[in-house]
MIRO-130715 format. One line per field, with one value per residue (C-alpha): x, y, z. Coordinates in Angstrom, 3 decimals, padded with zeros to 6 digits, m for minus. Example, Ala and Ser with C-alpha at 12.3 -4.5 7.8 and 13.67 -1.06 7.14 Angstrom:
BEGIN
c1: (012.300;013.670);
c2: (m004.500;m001.060);
c3: (007.800;007.140);
***
This chain:
BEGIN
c1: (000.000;001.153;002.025;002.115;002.796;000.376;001.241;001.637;m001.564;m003.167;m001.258;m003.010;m006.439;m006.900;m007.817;m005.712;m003.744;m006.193;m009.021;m007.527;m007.076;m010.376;m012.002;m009.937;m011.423;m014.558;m014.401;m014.569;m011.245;m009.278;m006.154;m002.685;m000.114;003.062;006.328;008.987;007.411;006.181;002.389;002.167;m000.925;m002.262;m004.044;m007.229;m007.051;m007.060;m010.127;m011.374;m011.135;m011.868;m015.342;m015.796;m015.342;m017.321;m020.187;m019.800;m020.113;m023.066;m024.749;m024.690;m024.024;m021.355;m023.728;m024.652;m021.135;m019.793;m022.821;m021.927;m018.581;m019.082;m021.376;m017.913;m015.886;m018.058;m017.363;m014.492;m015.006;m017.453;m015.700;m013.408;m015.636;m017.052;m013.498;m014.580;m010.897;m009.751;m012.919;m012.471;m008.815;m009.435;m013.071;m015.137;m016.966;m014.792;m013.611;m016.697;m017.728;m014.711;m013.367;m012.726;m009.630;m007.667;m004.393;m002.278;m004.955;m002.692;m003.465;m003.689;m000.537;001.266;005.110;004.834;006.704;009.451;007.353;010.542;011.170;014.418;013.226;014.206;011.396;011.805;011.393;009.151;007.705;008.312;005.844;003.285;003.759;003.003;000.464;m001.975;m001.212;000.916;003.572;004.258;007.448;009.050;012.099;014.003;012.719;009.402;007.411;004.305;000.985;m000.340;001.375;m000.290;000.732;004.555;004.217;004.228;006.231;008.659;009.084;009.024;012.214;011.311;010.686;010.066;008.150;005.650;005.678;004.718;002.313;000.397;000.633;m000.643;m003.407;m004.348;m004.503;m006.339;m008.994;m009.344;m012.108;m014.297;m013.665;m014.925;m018.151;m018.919;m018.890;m020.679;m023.175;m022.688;m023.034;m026.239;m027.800;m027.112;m028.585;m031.898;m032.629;m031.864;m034.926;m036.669;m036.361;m036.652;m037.831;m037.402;m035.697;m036.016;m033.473;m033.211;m034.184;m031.142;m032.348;m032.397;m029.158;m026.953;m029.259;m029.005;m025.521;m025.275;m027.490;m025.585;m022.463;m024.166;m025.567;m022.416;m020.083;m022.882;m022.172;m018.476;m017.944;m020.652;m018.534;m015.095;m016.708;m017.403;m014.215;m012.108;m014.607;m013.984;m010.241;m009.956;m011.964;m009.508;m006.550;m007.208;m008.293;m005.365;m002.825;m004.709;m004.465;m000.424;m000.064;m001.960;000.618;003.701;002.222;001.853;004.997;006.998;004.624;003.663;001.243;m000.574;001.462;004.289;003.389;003.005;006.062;008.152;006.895;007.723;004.340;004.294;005.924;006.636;008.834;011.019);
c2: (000.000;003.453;005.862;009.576;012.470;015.154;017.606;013.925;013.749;016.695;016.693;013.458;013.737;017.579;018.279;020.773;020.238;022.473;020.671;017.595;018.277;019.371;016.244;014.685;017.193;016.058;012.362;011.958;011.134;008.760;010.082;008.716;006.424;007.960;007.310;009.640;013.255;012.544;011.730;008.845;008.630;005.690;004.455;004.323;007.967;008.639;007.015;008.500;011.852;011.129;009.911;012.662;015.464;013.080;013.133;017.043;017.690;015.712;017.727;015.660;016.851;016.773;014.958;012.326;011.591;010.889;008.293;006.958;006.371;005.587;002.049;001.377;001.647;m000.966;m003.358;m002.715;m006.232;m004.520;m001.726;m004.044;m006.563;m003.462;m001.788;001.404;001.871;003.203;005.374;008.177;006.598;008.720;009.946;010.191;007.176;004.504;002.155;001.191;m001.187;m002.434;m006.272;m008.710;m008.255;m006.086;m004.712;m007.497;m010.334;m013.419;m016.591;m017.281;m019.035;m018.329;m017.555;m013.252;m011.968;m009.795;m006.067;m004.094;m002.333;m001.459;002.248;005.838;006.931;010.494;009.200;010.417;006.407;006.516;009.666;008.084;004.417;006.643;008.790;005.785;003.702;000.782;001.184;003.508;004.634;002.627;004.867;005.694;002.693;001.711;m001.419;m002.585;m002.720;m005.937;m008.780;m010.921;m007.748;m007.950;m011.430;m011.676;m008.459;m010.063;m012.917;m011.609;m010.657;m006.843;m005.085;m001.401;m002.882;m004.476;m001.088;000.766;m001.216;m001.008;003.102;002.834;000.497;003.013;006.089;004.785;003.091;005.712;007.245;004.247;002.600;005.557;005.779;001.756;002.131;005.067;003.167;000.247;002.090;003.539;000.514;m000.413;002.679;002.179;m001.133;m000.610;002.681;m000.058;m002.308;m000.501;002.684;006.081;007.674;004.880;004.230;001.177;000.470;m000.567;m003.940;m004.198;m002.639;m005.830;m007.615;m003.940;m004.154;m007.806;m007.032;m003.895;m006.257;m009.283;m006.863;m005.501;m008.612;m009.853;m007.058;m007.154;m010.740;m010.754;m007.506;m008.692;m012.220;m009.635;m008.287;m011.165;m012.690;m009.104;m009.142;m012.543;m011.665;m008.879;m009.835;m012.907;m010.403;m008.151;m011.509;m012.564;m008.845;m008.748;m012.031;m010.853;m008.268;m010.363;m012.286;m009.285;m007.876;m011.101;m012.014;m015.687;m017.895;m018.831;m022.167;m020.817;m018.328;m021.754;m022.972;m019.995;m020.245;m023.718;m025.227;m027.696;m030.482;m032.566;m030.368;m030.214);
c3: (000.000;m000.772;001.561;001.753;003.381;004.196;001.299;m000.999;m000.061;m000.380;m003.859;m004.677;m003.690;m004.941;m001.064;000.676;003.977;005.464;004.648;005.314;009.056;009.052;008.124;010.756;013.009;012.366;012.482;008.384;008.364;010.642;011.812;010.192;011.472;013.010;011.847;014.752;014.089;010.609;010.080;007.646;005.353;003.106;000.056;002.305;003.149;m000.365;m001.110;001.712;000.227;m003.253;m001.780;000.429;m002.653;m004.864;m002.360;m001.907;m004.971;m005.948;m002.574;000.064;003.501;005.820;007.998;005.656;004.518;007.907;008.295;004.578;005.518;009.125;007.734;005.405;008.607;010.330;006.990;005.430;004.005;001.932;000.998;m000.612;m002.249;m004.107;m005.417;m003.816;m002.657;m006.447;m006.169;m008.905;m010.093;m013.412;m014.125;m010.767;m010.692;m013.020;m010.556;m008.874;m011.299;m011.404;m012.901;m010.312;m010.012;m008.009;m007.375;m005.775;m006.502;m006.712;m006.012;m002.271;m001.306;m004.420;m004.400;m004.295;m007.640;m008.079;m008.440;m008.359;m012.078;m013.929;m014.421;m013.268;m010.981;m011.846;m016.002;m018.281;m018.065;m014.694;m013.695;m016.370;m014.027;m010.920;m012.350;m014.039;m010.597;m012.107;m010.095;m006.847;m005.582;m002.610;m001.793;m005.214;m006.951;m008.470;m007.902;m009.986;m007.390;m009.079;m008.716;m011.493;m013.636;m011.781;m012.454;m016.514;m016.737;m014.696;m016.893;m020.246;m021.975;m022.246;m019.195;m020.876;m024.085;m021.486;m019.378;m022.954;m023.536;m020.294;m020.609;m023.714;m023.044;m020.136;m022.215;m024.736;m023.141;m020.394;m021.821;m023.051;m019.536;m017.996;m020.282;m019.476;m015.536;m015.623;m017.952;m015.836;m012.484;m013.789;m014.434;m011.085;m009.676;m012.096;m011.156;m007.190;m007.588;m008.908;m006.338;m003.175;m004.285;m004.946;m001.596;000.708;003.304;004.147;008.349;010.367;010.195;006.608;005.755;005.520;003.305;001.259;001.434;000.160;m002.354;m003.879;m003.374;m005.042;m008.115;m008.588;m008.590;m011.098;m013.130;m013.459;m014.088;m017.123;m018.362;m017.698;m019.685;m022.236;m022.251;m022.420;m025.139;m027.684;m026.988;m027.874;m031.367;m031.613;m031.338;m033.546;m035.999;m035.803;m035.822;m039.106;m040.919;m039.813;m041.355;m044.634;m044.464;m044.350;m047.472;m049.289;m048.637;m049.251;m052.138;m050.168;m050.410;m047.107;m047.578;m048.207;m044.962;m043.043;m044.266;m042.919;m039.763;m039.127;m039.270;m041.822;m040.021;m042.965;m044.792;m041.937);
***
């Protein structure tokens, strides 16, 4: 987990120092950890903040936030299950409909890879790492945050190509990603009115069948879109293999047998 310092923080989050304490203040915000005189913040501080501004601006009170966040506090469980944690990552809402997995998802009991990366922190792809949250810094080097991601990069013969293509995947799906959730999270919100309601608040001994409910909806959700996903990249790439490989026989003036030959599938000629 990431940590920060208060004007790291307030950096990161778009809330200012000031602010910051005064959340504390009030109870929205728990205080930090303590490392000698230095007041050490973390990841869950950040999504703290990210919710509270998201909530202010859509009009909610101070008052209802601290209850909001207060009900996380009692399940943090929950908090989890849902993704809210990379609350607003990008574009506000995005990565609350998140896939299933998560940063650091590997397989329980599984040997933990080597994160650490062969770049210069203070890099043009090092600040891009940072800034899209594929790596943080852990002193003066950089580590990746998911280890299924630290995992193949780890193992594949070209650190930086794999790094490119992870910043490059992030830019240019940033937008698109952020139109499905919000589609996504609408949906949600749609059927949930339907449900229950519009304005009801759920009695105190209704909320954790509310709260499995949203959770159960919204795992639903991201496994039939991450399904999706995997089904169109799949398509895609198959697609884009086959056009490269028209292009090879064009420029090289083969035949697709002749294509076959080259690359060592036609066992008999061998």
């Amino acid at each position: 987990m990431a940590e920060y310092r208060l004007n790291e923080l307030a950096k990161a989050s778009g809330v200012s120092a000031r602010n910051i304490r005064a959340y504390q203040e009030r109870g929205l915000l728990r205080r930090p950890a303590r490392s000698g005189r230095v007041s050490v913040y973390d990841d869950s501080h950040l999504w703290t903040l990210e919710m509270i501004t998201f909530l202010l601006q859509k009009g909610y009170t101070v008052a209802h936030i601290a209850d909001f966040l207060d009900g996380f506090d009692k399940n943090l469980d929950l908090a989890d299950i849902l993704g809210l944690q990379s609350l607003a990552e990008q574009t506000g809402m995005e990565q609350i409909f998140r896939a299933p997995w998560k940063p650091g998802s590997s397989a329980e009991g599984a040997d933990r890879p080597d994160s650490t990366l062969h770049v210069d922190p203070v890099s043009e792809l090092g600040r891009k790492l940072v800034e899209y949250r594929i790596a943080r810094r852990d002193g003066d080097v950089l580590v990746l945050i998911d280890d299924d991601i630290a995992r193949r990069v780890s193992a594949g013969r070209d650190e930086r190509f794999y790094l490119q293509v992870l910043i490059g995947v992030v830019e240019a799906t940033h937008t698109t990603i952020g139109d499905l959730a919000t589609v996504a999270v609408n949906e949600l919100r749609d059927r949930l009115v339907e449900h229950y309601g519009e304005g009801w608040i759920a009695p105190v001994d209704q909320r954790d069948e509310l709260a499995r409910t949203i959770t159960d909806v919204r795992e639903l959700g991201a496994r039939l879109i991450d399904t999706r996903l995997n089904e169109a990249l799949e398509t895609n790439v198959l697609r884009v293999v086959g056009e490269y490989l028209e292009g090879v026989m064009d420029q090289h003036g083969l035949t697709a047998e002749q294509l076959t030959q080259a690359l060592g599938g036609d066992s008999e000629n061998n």
